[in-house]
ZATORTOR-666575 format. One record per residue: residue number from 1; residue in one letter; chain; x, y, z of N, C-alpha, C in turn. Coordinates in steps of 0.05 Angstrom, whole numbers. Layout:
! ZATORTOR-666575
<site num="NUM" residu="A" chaine="A" n_xx="X" n_yy="Y" n_zz="Z" ca_xx="X" ca_yy="Y" ca_zz="Z" c_xx="X" c_yy="Y" c_zz="Z"/>
...
This chain:
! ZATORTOR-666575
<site num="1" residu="X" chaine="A" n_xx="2078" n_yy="663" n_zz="134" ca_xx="2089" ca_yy="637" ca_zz="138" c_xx="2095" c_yy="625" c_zz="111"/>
<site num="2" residu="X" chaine="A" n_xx="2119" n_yy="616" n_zz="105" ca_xx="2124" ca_yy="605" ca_zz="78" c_xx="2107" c_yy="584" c_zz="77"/>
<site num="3" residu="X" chaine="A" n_xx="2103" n_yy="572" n_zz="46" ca_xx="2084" ca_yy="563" ca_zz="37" c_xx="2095" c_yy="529" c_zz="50"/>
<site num="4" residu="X" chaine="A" n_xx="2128" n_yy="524" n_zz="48" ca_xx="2129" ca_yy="494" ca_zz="58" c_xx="2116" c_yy="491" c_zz="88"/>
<site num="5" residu="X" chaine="A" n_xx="2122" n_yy="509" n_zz="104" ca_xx="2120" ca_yy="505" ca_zz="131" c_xx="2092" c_yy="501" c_zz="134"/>
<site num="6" residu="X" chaine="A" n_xx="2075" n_yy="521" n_zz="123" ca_xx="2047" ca_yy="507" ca_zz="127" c_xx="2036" c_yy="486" c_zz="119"/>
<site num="7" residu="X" chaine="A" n_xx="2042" n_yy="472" n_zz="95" ca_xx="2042" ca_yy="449" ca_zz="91" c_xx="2047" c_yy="424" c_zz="107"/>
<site num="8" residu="X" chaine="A" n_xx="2076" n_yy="437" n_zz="125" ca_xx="2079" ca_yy="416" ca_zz="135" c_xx="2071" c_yy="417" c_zz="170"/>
<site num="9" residu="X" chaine="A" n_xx="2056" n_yy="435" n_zz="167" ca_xx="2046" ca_yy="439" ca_zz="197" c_xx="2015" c_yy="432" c_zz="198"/>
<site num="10" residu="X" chaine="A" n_xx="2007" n_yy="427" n_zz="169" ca_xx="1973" ca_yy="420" ca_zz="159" c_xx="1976" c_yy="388" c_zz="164"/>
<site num="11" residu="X" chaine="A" n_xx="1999" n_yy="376" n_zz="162" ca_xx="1995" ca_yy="343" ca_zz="161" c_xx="1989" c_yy="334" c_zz="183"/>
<site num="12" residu="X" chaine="A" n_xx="1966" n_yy="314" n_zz="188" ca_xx="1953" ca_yy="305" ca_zz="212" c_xx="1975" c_yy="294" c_zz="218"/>
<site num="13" residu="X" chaine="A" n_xx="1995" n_yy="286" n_zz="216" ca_xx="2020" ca_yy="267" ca_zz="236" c_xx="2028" c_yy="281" c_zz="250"/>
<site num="14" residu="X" chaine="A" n_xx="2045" n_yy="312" n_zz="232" ca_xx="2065" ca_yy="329" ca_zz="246" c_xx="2046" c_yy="333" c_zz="269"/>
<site num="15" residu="X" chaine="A" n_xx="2023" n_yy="339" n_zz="270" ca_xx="2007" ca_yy="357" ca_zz="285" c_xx="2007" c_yy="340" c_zz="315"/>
<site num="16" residu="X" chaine="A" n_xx="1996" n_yy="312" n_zz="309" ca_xx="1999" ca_yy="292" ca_zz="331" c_xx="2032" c_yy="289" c_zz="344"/>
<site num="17" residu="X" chaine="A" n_xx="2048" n_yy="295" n_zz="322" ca_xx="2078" ca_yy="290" ca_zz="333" c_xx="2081" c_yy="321" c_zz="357"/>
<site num="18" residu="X" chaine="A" n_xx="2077" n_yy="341" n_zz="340" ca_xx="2074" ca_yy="364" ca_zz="359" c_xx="2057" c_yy="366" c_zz="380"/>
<site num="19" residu="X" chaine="A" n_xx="2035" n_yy="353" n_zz="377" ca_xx="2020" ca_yy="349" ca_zz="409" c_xx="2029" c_yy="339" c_zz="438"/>
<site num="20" residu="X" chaine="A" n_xx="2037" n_yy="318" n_zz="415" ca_xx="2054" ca_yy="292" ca_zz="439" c_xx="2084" c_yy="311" c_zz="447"/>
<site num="21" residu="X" chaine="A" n_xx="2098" n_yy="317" n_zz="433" ca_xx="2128" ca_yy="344" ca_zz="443" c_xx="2109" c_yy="356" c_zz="461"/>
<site num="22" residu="X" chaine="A" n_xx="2091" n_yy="364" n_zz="461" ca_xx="2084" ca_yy="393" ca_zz="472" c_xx="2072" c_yy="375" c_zz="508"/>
<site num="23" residu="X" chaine="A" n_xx="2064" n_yy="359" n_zz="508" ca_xx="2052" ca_yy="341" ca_zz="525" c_xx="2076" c_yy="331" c_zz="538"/>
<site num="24" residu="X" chaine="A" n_xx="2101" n_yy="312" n_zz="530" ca_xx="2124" ca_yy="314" ca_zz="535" c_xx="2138" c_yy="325" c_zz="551"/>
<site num="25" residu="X" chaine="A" n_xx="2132" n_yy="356" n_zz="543" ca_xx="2151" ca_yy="380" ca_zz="551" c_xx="2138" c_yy="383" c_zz="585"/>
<site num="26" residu="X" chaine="A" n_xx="2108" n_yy="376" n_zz="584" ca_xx="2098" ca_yy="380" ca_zz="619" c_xx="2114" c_yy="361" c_zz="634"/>
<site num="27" residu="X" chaine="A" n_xx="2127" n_yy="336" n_zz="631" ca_xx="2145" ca_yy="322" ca_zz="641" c_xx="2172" c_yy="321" c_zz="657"/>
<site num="28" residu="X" chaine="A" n_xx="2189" n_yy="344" n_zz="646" ca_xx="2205" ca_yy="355" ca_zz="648" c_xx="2201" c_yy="368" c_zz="670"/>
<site num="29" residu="X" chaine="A" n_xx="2227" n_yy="369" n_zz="689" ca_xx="2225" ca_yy="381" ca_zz="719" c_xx="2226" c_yy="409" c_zz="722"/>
<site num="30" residu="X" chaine="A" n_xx="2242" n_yy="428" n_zz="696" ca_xx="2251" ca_yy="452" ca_zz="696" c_xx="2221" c_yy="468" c_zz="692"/>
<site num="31" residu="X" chaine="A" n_xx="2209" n_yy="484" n_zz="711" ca_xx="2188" ca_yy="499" ca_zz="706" c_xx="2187" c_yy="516" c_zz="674"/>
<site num="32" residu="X" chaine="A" n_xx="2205" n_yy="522" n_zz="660" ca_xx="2208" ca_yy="537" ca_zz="641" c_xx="2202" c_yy="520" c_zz="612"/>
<site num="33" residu="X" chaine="A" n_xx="2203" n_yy="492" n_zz="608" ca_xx="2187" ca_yy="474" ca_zz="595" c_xx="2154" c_yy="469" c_zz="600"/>
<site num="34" residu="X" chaine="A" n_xx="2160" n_yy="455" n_zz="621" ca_xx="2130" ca_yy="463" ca_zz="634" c_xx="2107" c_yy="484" c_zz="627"/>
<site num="35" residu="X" chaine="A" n_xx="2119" n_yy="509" n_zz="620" ca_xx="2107" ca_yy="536" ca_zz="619" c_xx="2106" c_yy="532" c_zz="595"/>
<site num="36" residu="X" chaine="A" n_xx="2132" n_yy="528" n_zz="574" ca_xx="2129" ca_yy="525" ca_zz="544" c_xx="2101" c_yy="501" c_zz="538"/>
<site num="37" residu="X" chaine="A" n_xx="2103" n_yy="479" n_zz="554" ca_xx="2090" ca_yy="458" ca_zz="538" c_xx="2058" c_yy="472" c_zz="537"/>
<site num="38" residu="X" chaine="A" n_xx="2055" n_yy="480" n_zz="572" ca_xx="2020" ca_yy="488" ca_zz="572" c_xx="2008" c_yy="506" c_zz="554"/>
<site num="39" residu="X" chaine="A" n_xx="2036" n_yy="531" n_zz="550" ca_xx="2031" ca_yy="548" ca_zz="523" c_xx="2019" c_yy="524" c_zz="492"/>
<site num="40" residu="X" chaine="A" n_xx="2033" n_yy="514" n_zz="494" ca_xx="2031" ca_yy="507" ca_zz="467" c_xx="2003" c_yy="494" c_zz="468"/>
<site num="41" residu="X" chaine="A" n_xx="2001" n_yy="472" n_zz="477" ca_xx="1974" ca_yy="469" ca_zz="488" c_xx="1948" c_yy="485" c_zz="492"/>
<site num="42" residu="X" chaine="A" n_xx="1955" n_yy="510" n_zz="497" ca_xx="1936" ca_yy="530" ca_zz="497" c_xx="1933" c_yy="535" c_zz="463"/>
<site num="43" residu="X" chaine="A" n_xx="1951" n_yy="539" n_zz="451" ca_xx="1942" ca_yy="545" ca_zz="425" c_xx="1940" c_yy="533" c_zz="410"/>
<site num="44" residu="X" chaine="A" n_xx="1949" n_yy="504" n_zz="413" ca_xx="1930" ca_yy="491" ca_zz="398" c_xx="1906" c_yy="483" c_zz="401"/>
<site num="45" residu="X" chaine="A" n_xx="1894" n_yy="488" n_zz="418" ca_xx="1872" ca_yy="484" ca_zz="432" c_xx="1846" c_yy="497" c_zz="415"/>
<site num="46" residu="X" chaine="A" n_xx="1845" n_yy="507" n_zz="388" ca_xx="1828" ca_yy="525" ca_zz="381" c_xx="1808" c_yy="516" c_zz="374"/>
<site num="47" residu="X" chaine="A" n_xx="1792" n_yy="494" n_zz="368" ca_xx="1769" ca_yy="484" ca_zz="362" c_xx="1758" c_yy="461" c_zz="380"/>
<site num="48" residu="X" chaine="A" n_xx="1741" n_yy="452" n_zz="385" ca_xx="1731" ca_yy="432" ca_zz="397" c_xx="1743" c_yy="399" c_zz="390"/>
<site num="49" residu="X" chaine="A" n_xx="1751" n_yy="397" n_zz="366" ca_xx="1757" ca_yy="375" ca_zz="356" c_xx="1791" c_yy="365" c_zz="381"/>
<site num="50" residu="X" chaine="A" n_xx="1811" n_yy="393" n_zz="367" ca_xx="1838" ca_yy="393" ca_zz="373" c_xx="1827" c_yy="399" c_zz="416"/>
<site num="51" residu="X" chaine="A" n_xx="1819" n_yy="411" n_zz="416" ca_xx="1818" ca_yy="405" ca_zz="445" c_xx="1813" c_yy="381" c_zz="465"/>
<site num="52" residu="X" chaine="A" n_xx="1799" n_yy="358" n_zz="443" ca_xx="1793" ca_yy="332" ca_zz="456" c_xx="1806" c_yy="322" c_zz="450"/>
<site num="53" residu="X" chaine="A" n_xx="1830" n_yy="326" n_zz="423" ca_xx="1850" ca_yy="317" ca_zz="416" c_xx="1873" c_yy="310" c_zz="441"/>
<site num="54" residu="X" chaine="A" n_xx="1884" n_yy="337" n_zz="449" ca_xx="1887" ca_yy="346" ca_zz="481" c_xx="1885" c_yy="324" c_zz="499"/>
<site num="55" residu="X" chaine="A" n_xx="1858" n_yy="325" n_zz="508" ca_xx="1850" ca_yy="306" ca_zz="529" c_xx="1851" c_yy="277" c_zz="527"/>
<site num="56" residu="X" chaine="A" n_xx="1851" n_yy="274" n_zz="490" ca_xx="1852" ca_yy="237" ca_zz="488" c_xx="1875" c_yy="229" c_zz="497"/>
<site num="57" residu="X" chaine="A" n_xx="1900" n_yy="242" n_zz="485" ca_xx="1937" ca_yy="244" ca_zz="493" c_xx="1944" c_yy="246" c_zz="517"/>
<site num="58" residu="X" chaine="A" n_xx="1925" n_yy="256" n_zz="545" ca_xx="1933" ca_yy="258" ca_zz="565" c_xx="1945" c_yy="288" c_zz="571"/>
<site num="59" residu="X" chaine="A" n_xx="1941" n_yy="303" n_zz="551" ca_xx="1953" ca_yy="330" ca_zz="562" c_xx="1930" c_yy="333" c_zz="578"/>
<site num="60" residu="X" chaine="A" n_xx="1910" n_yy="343" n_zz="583" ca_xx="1898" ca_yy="350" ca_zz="601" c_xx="1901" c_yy="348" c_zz="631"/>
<site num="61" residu="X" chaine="A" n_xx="1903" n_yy="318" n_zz="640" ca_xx="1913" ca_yy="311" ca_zz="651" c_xx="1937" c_yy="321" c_zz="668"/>
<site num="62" residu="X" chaine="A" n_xx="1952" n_yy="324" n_zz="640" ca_xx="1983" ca_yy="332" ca_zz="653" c_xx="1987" c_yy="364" c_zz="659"/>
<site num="63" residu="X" chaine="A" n_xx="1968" n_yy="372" n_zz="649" ca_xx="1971" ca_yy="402" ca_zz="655" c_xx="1954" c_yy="411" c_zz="684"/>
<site num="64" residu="X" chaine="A" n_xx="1938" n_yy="395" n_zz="688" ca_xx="1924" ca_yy="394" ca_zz="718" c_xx="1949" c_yy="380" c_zz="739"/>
<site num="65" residu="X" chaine="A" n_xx="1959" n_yy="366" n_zz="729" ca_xx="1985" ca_yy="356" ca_zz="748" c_xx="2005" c_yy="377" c_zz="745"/>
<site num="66" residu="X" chaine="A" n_xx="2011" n_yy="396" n_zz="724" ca_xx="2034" ca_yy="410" ca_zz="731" c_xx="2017" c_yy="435" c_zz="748"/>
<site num="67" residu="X" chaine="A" n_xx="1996" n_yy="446" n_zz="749" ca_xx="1981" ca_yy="467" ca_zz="755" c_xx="1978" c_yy="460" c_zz="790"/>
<site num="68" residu="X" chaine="A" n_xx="1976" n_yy="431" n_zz="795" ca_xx="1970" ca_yy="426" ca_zz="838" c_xx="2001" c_yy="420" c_zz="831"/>
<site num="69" residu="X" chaine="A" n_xx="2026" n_yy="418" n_zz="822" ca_xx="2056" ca_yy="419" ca_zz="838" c_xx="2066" c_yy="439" c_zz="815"/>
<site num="70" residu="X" chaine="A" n_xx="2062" n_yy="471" n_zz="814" ca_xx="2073" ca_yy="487" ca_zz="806" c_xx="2088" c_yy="491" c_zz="837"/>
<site num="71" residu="X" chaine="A" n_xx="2104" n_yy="508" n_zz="833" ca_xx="2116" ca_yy="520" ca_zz="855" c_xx="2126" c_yy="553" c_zz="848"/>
<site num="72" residu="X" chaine="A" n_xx="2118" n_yy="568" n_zz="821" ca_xx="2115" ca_yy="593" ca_zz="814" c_xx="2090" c_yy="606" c_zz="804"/>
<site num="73" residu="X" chaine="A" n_xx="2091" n_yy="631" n_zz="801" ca_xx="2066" ca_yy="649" ca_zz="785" c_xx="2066" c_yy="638" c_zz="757"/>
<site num="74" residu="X" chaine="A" n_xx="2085" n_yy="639" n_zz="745" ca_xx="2088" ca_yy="639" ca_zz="706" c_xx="2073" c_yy="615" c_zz="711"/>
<site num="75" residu="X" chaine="A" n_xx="2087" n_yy="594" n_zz="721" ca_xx="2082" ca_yy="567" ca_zz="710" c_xx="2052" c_yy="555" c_zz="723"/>
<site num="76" residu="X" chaine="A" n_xx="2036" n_yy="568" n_zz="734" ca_xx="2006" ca_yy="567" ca_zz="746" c_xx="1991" c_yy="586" c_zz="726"/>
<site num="77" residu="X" chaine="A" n_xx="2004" n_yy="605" n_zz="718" ca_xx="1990" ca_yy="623" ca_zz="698" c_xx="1990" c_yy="607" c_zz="668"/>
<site num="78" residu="X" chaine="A" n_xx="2010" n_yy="594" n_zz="664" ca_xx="2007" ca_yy="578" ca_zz="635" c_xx="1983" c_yy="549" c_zz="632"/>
<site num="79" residu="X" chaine="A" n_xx="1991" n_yy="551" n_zz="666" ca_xx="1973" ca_yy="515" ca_zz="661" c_xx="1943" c_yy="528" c_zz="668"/>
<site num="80" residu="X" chaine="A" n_xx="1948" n_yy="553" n_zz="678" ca_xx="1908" ca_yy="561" ca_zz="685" c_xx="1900" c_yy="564" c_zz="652"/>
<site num="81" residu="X" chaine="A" n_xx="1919" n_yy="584" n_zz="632" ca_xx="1909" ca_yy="590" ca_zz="610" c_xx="1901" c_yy="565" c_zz="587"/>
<site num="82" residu="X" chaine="A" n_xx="1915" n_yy="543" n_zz="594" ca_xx="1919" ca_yy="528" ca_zz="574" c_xx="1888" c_yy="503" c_zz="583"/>
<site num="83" residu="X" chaine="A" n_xx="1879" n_yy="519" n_zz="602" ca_xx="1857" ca_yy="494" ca_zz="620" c_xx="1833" c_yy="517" c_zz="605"/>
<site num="84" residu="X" chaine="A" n_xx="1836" n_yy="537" n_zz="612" ca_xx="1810" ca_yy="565" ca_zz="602" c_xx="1812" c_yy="550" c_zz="575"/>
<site num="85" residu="X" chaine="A" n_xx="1839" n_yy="550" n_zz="553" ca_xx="1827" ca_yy="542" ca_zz="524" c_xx="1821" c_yy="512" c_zz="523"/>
<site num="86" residu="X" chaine="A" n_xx="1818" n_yy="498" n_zz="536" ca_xx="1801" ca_yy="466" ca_zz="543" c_xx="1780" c_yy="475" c_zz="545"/>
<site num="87" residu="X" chaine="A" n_xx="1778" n_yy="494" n_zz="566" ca_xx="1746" ca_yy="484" ca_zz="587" c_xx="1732" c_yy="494" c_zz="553"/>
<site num="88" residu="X" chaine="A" n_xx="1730" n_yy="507" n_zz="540" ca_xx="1720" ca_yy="517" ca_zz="521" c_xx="1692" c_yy="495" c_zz="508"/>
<site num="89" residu="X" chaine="A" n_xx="1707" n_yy="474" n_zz="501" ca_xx="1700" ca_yy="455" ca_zz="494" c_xx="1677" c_yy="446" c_zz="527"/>
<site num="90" residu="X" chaine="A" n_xx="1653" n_yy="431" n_zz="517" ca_xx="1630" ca_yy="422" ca_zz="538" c_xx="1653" c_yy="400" c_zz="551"/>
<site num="91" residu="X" chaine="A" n_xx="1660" n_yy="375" n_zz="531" ca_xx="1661" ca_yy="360" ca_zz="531" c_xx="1694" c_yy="354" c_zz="555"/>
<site num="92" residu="X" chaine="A" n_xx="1714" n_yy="366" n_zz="540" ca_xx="1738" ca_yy="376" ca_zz="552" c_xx="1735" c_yy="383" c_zz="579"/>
<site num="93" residu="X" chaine="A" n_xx="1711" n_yy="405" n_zz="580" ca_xx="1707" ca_yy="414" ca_zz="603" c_xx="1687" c_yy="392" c_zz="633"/>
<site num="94" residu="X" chaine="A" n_xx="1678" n_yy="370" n_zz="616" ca_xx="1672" ca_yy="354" ca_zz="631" c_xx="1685" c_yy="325" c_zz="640"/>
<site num="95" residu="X" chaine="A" n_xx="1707" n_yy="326" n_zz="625" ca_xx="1730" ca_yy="316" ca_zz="627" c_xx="1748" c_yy="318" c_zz="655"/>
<site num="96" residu="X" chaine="A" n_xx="1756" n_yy="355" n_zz="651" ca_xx="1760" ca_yy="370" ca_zz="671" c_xx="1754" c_yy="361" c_zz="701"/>
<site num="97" residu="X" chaine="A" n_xx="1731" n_yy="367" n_zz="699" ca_xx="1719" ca_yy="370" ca_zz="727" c_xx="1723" c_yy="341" c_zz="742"/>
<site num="98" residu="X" chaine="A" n_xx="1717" n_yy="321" n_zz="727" ca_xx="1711" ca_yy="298" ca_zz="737" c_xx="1740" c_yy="280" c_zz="740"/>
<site num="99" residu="X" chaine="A" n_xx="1766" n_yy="299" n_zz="737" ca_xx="1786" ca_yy="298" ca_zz="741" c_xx="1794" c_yy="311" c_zz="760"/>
<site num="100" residu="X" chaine="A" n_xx="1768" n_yy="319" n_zz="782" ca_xx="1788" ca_yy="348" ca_zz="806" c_xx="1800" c_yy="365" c_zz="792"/>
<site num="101" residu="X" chaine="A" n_xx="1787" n_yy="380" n_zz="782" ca_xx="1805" ca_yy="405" ca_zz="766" c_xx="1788" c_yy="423" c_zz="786"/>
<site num="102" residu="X" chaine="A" n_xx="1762" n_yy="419" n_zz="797" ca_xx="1748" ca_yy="449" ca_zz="813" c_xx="1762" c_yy="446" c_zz="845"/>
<site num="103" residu="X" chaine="A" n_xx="1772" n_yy="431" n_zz="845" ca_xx="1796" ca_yy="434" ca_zz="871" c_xx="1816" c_yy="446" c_zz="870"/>
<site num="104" residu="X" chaine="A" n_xx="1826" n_yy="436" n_zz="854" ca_xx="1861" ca_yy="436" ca_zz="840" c_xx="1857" c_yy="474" c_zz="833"/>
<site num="105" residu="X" chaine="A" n_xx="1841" n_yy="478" n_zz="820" ca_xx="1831" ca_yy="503" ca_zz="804" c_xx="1828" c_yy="525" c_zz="836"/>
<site num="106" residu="X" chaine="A" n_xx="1809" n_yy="513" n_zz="846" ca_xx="1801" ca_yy="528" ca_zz="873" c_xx="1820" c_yy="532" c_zz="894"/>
<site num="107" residu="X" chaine="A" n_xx="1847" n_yy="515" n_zz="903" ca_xx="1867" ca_yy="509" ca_zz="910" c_xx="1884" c_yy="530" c_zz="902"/>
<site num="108" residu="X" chaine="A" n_xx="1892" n_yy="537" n_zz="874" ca_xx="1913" ca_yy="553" ca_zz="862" c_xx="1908" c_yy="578" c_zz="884"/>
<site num="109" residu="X" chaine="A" n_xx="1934" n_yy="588" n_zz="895" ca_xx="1925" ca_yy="620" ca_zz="909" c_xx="1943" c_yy="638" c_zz="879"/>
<site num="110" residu="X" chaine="A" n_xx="1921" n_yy="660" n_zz="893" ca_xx="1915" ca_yy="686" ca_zz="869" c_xx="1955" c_yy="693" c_zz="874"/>
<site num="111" residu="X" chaine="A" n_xx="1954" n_yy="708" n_zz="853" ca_xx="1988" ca_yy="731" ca_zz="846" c_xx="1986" c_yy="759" c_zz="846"/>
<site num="112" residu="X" chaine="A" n_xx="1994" n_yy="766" n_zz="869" ca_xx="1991" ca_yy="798" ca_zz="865" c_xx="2009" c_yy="804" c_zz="847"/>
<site num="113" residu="X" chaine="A" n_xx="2030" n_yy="785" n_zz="831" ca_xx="2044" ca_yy="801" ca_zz="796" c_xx="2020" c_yy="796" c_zz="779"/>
<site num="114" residu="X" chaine="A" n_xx="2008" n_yy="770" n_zz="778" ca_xx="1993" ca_yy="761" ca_zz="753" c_xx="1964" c_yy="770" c_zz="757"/>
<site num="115" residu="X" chaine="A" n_xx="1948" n_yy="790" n_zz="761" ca_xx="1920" ca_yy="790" ca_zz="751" c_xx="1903" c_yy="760" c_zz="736"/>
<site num="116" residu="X" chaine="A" n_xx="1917" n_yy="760" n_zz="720" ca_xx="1910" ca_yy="739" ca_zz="703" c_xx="1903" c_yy="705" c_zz="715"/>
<site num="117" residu="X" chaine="A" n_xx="1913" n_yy="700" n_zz="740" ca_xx="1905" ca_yy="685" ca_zz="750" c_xx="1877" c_yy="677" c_zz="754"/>
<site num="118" residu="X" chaine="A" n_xx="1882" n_yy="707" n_zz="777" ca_xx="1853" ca_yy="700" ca_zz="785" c_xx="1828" c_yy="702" c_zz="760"/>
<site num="119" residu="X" chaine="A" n_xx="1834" n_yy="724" n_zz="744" ca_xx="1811" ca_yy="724" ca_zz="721" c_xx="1804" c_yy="691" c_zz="713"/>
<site num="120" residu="X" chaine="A" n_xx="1832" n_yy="670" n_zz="701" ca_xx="1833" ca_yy="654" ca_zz="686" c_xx="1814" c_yy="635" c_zz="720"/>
<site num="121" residu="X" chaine="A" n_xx="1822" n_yy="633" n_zz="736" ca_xx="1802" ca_yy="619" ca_zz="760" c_xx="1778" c_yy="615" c_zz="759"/>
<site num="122" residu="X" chaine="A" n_xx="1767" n_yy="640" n_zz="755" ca_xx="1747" ca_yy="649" ca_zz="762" c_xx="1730" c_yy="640" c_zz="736"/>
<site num="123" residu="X" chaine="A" n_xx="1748" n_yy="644" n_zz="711" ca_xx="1723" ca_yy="634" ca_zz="688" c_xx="1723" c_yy="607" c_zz="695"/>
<site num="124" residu="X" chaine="A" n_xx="1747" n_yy="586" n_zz="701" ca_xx="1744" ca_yy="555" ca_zz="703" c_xx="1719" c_yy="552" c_zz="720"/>
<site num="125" residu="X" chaine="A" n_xx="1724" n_yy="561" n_zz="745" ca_xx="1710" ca_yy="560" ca_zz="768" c_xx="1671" c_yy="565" c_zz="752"/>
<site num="126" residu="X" chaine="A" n_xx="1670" n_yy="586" n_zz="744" ca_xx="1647" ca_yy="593" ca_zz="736" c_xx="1635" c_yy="573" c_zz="719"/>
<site num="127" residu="X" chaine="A" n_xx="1658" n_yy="560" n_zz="697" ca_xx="1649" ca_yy="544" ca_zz="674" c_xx="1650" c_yy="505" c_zz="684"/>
<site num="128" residu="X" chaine="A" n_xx="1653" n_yy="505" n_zz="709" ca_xx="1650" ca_yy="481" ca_zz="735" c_xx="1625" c_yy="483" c_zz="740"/>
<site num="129" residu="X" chaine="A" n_xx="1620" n_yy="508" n_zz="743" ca_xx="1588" ca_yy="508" ca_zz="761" c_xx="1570" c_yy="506" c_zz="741"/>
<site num="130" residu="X" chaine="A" n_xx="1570" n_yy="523" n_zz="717" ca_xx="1549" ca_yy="518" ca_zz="698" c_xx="1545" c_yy="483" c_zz="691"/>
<site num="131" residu="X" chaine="A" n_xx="1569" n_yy="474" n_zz="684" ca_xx="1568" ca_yy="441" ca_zz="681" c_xx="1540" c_yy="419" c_zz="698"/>
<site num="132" residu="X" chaine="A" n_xx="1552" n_yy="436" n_zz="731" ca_xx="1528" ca_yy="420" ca_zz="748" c_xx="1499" c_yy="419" c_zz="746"/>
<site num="133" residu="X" chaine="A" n_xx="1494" n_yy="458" n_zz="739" ca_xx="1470" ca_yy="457" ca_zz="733" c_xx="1447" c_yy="449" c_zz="721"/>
């Protein structure tokens, strides 16, 4: 990565400006944004801090709303993945729940293309129940 670009991808603004695009993009009616935004979301998602970051902006939210009115595999597979790198976080993940995400989550039916569904289900689902205990 050239040396400007990281610089300018280190500045706490760009980073908030790129959150909010990426949060944005779940807005959009075309499933193929949708899929882009939850991606992105998923990867920024890497520490506990940036994942509550997430949830303060309302992506969370919005990615549980594009995940109960998907109407394909890709675009249920991006918003399950991008919820797995949330739940990560306790906090995110109790965010989650108390937003109907173990419905919404329990609701999704499995993809005989995507494996990955159900795997990504099954950890939400699992990481729901530990919460209660």
């Amino acid at each position: 990565m050239p040396v400007n670009l990281k610089l300018l991808l280190s500045d706490k603004f760009t980073g908030d400006n790129l959150l909010q695009q990426s949060i944005t993009l779940l807005h959009v009616k075309d499933p193929l944004f949708k899929r882009m935004g939850a991606s992105r979301l998923a990867r920024f998602a890497v520490d506990d801090e940036r994942r509550m970051k997430v949830v303060e902006m309302g992506g969370a939210q919005e990615i549980l709303n594009v995940l109960e009115g998907a109407k394909d595999d890709k675009t249920r597979k991006e918003a399950l993945k991008a919820l797995v790198a949330l739940a990560k976080s306790d906090k995110a993940a109790g965010f989650l729940d108390k937003a109907g995400a173990y419905a919404i989550v329990a609701s999704t039916p499995n993809s005989p293309e995507y494996a990955e569904i159900e795997a990504c289900k099954t950890s939400l689902l699992k990481t729901f129940d530990q919460l209660k205990s």
